[in-house]
C-alpha positions in Angstrom: -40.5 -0.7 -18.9 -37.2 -1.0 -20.3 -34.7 -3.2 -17.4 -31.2 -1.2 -16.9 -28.8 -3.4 -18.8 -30.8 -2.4 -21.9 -30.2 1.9 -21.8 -27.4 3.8 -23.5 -25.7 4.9 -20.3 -25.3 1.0 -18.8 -23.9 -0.2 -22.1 -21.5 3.0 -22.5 -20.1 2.4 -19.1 -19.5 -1.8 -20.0 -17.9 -0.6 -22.9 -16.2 1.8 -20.5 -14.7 -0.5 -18.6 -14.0 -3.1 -20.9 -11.8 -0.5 -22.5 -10.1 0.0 -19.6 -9.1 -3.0 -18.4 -7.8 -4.1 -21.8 -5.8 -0.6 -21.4 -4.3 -2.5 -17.3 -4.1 -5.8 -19.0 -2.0 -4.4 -22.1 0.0 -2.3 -19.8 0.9 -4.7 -17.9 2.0 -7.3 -20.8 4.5 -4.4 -22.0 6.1 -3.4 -19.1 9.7 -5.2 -17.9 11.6 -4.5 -15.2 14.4 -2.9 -16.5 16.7 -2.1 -13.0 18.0 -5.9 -12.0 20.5 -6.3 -9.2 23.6 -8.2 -9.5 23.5 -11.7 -7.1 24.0 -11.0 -3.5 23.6 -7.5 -3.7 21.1 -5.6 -1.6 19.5 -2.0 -1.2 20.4 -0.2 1.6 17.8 1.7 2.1 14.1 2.4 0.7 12.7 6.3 0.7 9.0 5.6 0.9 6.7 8.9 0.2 3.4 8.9 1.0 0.2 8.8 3.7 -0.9 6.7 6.7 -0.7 3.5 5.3 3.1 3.8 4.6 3.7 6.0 7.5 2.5 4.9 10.6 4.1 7.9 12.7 6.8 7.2 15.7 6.6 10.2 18.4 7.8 8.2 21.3 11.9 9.6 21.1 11.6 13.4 20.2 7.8 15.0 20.8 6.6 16.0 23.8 3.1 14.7 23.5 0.4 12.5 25.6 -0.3 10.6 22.5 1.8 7.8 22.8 1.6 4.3 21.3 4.3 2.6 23.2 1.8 0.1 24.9 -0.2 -3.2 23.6 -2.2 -3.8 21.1 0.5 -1.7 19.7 2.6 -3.8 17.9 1.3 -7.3 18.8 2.0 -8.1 14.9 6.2 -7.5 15.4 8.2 -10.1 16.1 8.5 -10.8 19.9 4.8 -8.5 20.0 6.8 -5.5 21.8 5.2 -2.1 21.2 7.5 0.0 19.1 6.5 3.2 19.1 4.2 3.8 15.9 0.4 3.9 15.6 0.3 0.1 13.8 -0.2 -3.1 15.3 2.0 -4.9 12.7 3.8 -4.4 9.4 2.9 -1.9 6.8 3.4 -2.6 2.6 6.9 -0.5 2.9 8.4 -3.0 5.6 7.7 -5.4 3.7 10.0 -4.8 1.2 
């Protein structure tokens, strides 16, 4: 019996993948950040599309709704650990930046 490593489909998908993280390696090496902000200067704000795990959702001000998250363990994460209002226990990636 031939073993896996040894058929045509297991080496095309090595070679596969080998192509493609030379392709993520490469791309990485050639890219520069071109936008650089003069000393002491911040962004005022950040417009962060996308789904759950950059919106956590915050109903607690405008929806009339019974799903509310304005109680522990909500928010345990935040400074001070006081519930704020959006289905997270902490910090998400857009926050952080």
């Amino acid at each position: 019996m031939n073993s896996l490593s040894s058929t045509p489909l297991h080496n095309n998908l090595r070679l596969l993948l080998l192509r493609f993280i030379l392709c993520i390696v490469v791309s990485c090496k050639l890219t520069n950040g071109i936008v650089k902000l003069p000393p002491n200067v911040s962004v005022p704000a950040v417009l962060v599309f996308g789904d759950s795990i950059v919106d956590t959702g915050n109903n607690n001000n405008n929806l009339r709704t019974t799903a509310r998250c304005n109680f522990p363990p909500y928010g345990k994460d935040f400074e001070g650990g006081i519930p704020t209002g959006r289905f997270s226990n902490g910090k998400v990636p857009s926050d952080l930046l």
